[in-house]
C-alpha positions in Angstrom: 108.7 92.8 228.4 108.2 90.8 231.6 110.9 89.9 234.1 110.8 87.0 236.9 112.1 86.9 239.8 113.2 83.2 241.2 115.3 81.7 244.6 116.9 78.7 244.9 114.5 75.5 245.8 115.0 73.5 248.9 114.4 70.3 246.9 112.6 69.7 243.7 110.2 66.8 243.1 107.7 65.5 241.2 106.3 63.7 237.8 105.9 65.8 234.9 104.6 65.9 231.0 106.6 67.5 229.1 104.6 69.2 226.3 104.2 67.7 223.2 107.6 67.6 220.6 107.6 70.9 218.7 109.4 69.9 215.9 106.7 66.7 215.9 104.2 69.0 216.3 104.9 71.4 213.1 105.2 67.9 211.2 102.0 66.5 212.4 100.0 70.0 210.8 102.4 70.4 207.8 102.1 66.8 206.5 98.3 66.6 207.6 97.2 69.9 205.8 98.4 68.1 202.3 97.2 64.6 202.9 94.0 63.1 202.1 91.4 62.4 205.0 91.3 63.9 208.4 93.8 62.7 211.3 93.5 63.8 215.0 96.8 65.0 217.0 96.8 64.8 220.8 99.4 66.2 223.1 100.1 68.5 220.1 102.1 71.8 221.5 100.2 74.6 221.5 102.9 77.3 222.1 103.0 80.4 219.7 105.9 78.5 217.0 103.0 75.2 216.4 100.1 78.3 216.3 102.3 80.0 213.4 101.8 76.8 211.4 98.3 76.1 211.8 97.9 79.9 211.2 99.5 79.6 208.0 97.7 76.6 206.7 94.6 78.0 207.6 95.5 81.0 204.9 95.9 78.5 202.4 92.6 77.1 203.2 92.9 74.3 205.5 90.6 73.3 207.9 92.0 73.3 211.4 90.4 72.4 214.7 92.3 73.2 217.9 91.2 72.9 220.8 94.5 73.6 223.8 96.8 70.3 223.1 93.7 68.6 220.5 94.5 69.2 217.1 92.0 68.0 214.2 92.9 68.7 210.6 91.1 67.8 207.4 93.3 67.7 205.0 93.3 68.7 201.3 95.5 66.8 199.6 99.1 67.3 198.0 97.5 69.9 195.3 94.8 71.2 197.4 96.0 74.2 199.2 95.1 77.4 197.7 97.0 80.2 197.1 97.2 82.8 200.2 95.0 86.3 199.9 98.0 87.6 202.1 101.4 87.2 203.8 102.0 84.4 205.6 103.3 85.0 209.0 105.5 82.5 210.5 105.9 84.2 213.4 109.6 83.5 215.5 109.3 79.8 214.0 112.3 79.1 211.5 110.8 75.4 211.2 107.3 77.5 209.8 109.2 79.4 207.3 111.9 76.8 206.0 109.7 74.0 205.8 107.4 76.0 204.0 109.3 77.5 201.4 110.4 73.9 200.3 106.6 72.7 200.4 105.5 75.8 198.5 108.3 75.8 196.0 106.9 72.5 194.8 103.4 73.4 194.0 102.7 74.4 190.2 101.3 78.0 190.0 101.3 78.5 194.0 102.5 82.4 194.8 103.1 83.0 198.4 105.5 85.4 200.7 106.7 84.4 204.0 107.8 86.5 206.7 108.0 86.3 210.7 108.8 88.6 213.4 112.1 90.9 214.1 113.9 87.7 215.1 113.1 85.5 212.4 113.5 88.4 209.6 117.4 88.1 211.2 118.0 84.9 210.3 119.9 83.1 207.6 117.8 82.2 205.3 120.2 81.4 202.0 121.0 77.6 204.0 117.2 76.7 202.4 117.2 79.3 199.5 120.3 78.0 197.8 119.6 74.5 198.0 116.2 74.9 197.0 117.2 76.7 193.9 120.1 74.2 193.0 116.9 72.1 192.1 115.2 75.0 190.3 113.0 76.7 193.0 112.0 80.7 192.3 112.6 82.1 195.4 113.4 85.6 196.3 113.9 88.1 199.5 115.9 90.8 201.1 119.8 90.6 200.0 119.1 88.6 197.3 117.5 85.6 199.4 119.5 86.2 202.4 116.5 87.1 204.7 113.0 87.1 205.3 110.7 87.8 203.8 111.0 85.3 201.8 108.8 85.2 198.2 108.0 82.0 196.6 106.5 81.3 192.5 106.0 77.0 192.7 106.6 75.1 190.0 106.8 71.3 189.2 110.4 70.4 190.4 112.4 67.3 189.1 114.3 66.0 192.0 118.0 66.0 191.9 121.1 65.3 194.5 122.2 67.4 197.1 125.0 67.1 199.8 124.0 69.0 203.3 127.6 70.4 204.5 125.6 71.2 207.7 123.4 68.2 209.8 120.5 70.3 209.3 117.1 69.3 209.3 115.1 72.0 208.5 116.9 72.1 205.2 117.2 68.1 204.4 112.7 68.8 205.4 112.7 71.5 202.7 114.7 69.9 200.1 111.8 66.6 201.2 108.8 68.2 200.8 110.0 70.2 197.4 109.8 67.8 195.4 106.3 66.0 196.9 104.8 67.1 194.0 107.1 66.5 192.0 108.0 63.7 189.1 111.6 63.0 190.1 113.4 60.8 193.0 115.5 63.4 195.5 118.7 62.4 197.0 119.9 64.2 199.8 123.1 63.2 200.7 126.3 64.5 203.2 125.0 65.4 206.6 121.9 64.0 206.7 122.3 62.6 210.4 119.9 65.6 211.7 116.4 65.1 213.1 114.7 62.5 210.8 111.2 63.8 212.5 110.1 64.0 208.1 111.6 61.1 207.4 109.8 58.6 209.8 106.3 60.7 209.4 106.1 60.7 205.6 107.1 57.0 205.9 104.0 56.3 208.2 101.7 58.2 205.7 102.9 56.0 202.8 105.5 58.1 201.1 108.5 56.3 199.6 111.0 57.6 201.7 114.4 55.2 202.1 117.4 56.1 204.1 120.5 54.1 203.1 123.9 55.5 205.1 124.3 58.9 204.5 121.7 59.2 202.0 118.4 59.6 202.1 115.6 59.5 199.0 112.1 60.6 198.2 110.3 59.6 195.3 107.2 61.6 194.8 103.7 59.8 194.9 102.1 58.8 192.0 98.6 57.7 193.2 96.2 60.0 193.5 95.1 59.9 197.6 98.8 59.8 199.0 99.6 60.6 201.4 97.6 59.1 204.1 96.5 60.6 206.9 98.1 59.8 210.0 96.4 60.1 213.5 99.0 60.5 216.3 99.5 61.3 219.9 103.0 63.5 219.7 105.9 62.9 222.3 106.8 64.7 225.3 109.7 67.0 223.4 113.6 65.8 224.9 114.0 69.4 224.4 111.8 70.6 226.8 112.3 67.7 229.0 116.1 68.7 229.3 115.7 71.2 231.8 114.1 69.5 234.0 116.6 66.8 233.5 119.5 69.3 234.4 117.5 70.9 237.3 117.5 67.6 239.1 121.2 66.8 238.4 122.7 69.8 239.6 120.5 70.5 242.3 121.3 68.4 246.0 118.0 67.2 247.0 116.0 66.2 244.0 114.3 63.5 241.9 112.6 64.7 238.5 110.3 62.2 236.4 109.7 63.2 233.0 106.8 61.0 231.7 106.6 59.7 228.0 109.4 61.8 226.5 110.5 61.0 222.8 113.6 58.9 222.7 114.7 59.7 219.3 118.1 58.5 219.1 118.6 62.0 217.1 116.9 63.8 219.7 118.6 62.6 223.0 122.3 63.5 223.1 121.3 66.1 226.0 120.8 63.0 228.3 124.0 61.0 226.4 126.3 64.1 227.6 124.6 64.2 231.3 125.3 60.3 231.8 128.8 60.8 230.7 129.0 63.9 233.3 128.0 61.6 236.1 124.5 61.9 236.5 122.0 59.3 237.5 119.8 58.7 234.9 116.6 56.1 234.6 114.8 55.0 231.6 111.4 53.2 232.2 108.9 52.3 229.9 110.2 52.4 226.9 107.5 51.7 224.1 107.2 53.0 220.5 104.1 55.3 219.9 103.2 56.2 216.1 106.7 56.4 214.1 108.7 57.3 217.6 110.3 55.7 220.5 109.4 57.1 223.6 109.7 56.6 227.6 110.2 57.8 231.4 113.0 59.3 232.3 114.2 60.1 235.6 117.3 61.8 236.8 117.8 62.6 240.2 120.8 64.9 242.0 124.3 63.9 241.1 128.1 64.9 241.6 128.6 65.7 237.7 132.2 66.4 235.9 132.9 68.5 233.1 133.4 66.7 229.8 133.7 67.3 226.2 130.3 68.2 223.9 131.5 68.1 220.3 131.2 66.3 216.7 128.6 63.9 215.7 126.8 64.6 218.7 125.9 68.3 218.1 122.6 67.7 216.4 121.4 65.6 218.4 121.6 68.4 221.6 121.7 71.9 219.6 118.6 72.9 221.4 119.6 71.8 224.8 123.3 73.9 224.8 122.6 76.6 226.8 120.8 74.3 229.7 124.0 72.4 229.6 126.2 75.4 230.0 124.4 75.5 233.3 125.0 71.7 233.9 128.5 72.5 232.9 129.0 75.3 235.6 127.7 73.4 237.8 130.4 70.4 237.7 133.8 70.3 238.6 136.4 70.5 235.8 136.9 72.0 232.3 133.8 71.9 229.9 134.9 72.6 226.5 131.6 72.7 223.6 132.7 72.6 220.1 131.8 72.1 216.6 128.3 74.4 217.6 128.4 77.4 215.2 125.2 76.7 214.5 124.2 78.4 217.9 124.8 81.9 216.0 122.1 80.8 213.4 119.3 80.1 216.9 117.3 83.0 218.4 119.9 84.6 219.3 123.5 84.4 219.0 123.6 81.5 222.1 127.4 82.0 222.3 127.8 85.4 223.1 124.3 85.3 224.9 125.3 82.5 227.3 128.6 83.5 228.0 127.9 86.8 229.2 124.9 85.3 231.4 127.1 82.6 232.9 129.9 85.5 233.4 127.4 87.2 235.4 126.8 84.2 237.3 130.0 84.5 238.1 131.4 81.7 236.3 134.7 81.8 234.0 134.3 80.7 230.6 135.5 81.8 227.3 133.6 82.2 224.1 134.9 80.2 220.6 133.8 80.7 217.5 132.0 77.7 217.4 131.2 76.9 221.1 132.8 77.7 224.4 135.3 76.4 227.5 133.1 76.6 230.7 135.4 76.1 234.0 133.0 73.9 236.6 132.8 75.9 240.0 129.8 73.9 241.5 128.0 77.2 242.0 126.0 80.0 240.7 125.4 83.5 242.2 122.4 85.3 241.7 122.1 88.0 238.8 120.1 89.6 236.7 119.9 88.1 233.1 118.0 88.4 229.6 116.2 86.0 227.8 117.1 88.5 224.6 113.5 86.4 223.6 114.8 83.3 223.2 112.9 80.4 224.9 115.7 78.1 225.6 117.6 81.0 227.4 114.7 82.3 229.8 114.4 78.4 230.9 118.0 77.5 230.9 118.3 80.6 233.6 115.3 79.5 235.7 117.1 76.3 235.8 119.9 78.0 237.2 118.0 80.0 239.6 116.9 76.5 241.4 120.4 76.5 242.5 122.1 80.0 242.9 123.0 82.0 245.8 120.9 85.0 245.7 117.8 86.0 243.8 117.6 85.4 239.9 115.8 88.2 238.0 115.0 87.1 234.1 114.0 89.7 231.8 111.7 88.3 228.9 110.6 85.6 230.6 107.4 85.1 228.5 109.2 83.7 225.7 108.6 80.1 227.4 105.7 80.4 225.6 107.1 80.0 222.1 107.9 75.9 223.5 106.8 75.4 226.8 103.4 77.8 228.1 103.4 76.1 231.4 106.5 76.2 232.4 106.1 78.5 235.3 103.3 76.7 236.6 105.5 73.2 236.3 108.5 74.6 237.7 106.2 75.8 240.8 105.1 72.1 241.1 108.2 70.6 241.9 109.8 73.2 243.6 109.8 73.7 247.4 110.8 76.9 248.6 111.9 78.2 251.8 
C-alpha cells in the first residue's frame, strides 16, 4: 500500500479536465456491447471501475477497442453476448456488478457468476437481488443473495412494478436493463429521482423509455436492430470535478476552472450546497453534448458557512460527502449531514471513516447514524490518514492537505485510480508550493 506525503499550497491555479463521468462511462460500454453497430466513446474514463466493465464484456465476447480515454465497441446486439467460459470479475465496481446482474438476468439461457475484490464481496447486494427477483430473476450468492459473488440463470422476464424505497440508481439501472429483453412494460416507481445516466442513454439509442413524476417505464424493443448505437464524447464527471471545486473554496488564494463538467441536475448538488455555503461559483458555457448538459465551472477562494446537507438533495451529492466534510470544517458554524445512510453501503463505511479522519485533523464532529454534525473551525492540522481504499477518501484528504498546518501523510493513496488516474499529476499543476 502506498502513502503520500502533501503540504499546504501557497495558491492554487489553473484550468483543468476533469476525466470523463464514470457512471457515463460504464453506460456508454454496457449499452454499446448489446446494441447493433459500432459507436466510438472519447473522453471515456479509463480508471480500473470503467476497465472492470470492458473486461467483463470482453468475456462475453465483445469486441472492445481502447486505446487511454478512446473507447470503440462493436456491438452484438441485445441477444448477442455469449455466455462467459469463467467468472466475471467486476473488480471494486458496484455499478459492474449491479448493472450486470439486471442485464444478465434478462437474457434467455445466459449462465454467469459475478464477483469483485475484498471490498465489493462486502457489499450489500440483496438492494438489486430482491428487486430483481420480485420480477422473477434466478439469482443466488453467499447468505442467501446477500453478497458477492453473485450467480445468475437469465430467463425471459415479464416486466412488472416496483417502488425504490431508496433513490438508487444502480438498482432503478438493473431493474431497466432486466427486462430489455423482455416482452413486458417495467414501471419503476417511488424514489426514482437518482441518477437518470440509463434513462437519457437508452432514450438516445431508441429505447422507449418515459419518465412521468415519480415513475419511470421501459417497454422492451420489439424490432430487431434496437438499440442503436450511440457515438458520444462523455462529460467531465461533477464527481471528480468536486474536489477541485472545494480546494479552491476553502483555500485563500485560489481560482480553479473545471472545463466541460456534466451539469446533470441529478449530478450537481455538491456545487448547490457550496453556493449556499458562500462560495463563489461561475458557470460558463453551458451547452448540451449527446443526452447531457454540460459546462465550465469556476470557483475561486471564499469565506464559506456551515449549512444543512439533507433530503432530496442526497443523491444528487452522495459521492461528493466526504470532500464536503472538508468544505464543512473548513467554514465557520455548525454543519449537520443527514438523511446519508447510504454512505455505510460506499467503499467504506464514509461515516465512521470521515469522522475519525477529520477528528484527527483536529476538528469536532459527531457521527449519526445516517450522517454527521461537523463544527466549522476554519482550519485543519496536519495528520496522518487512511484512504481504507476508497477513492473519494484518499482525494477528499489531499484536498485537505492544500490547506492544513503541517504535513499530510495518506496511506492508500493509489486508489485515485479507481476514478481519477491523474490526479496527482493535476493536483501538482495547480498547486504552488513553498
Amino acid at each position: 500500500m502506498a502513502s503520500r506525503q502533501l503540504s499546504a499550497a501557497l495558491r492554487l491555479r489553473g484550468a483543468l479536465s476533469v476525466p470523463g463521468d464514470k457512471s457515463i462511462s460504464h453506460r456508454a460500454v454496457m449499452f454499446n456491447a448489446i446494441a447493433e453497430g459500432k459507436a466510438e466513446i472519447t473522453h471515456f474514463l479509463p480508471g480500473a471501475d470503467c476497465l472492470s466493465t470492458i473486461a467483463c464484456f470482453r468475456a462475453m465476447g465483445v469486441h472492445i477497442e481502447q486505446h487511454a480515454d478512446r473507447v470503440v465497441v462493436h456491438g452484438v446486439g441485445l441477444r448477442g453476448l455469449k455466455e462467459p467460459q469463467d467468472v466475471l470479475d467486476c473488480g471494486n465496481s458496484g455499478t459492474t456488478l449491479r448493472l450486470m446482474t439486471g442485464l444478465l438476468a434478462g437474457i434467455d439461457g445466459m449462465y454467469a457468476v459475478l464477483t469483485g475484490d475484498a471490498s465489493l464481496r462486502s457489499r450489500p447486494q440483496r438492494r438489486i437481488v430482491d428487486p430483481l427477483r420480485s420480477l422473477g430473476a434466478t439469482l443466488d450468492g453467499r447468505e442467501h443473495g446477500a453478497l458477492a459473488p453473485l450467480s445468475v440463470r437469465g430467463a425471459t422476464l415479464h416486466g412488472g412494478r416496483y417502488e425504490l424505497m431508496i433513490a438508487s440508481a444502480q438498482v432503478k439501472s438493473a431493474l431497466l436493463l432486466a427486462v430489455l429483453s423482455g416482452d413486458g412494460v417495467m414501471a419503476v416507481t417511488g424514489r426514482t429521482d437518482g441518477r437518470d445516466h440509463t434513462e437519457r442513454m437508452l432514450a438516445g439509442m431508441g429505447i422507449d423509455i418515459q419518465t412521468r413524476g415519480a415513475v419511470v417505464t421501459l417497454t422492451p424493443p420489439v424490432h430487431p436492430v434496437f438499440p442503436y448505437a450511440l457515438s458520444m464524447r462523455v462529460p467531465g464527471d461533477p464527481s471528480s470535478a468536486a474536489f477541485w471545486w472545494v480546494a479552491a473554496a476553502i483555500h485563500p488564494n485560489a481560482e480553479i476552472t473545471t472545463m466541460g463538467v456534466g451539469m446533470n441536475p441529478t449530478r450537481i448538488g455538491a456545487l448547490d450546497v457550496l453556493r449556499a455555503m458562500g462560495a463563489r461559483v461561475t458557470v460558463q458555457n453551458v451547452r448540451n453534448e449527446g443526452s447531457e448538459p454540460v459546462a465550465d465551472v469556476t470557483v475561486a477562494s471564499s469565506t464559506l458557512k456551515g449549512t444543512t446537507i439533507q433530503g432530496a438533495i442526497i443523491p444528487a451529492l452522495i459521492d461528493e460527502i466526504p470532500v464536503l466534510a472538508v468544505a464543512a470544517a473548513m467554514a465557520t458554524g455548525e454543519t449537520r449531514i443527514a438523511d446519508a445512510a447510504e454512505l455505510k453501503a460506499k467503499e467504506t463505511d464514509r461515516i465512521s471513516t470521515v469522522v475519525n479522519a477529520l477528528r484527527a485533523m483536529g476538528v469536532r464532529v459527531e457521527p449519526m447514524a445516517d450522517g454527521m454534525v461537523i463544527q466549522g473551525r476554519g482550519q485543519l492540522d496536519g495528520a496522518k490518514v487512511d484512504s481504507h481504499g476508497d477513492h473519494r477518501l484518499a482525494m477528499a484528504w489531499a484536498v485537505a492537505a492544500l490547506v492544513a498546518r503541517g504535513e499530510m501523510r495518506i496511506a492508500g493513496s493509489e486508489a485515485v485510480d479507481v476514478s481519477y488516474p491523474d490526479f496527482w499529476r493535476d493536483i501538482a499543476t495547480i498547486s504552488e508550493q513553498g
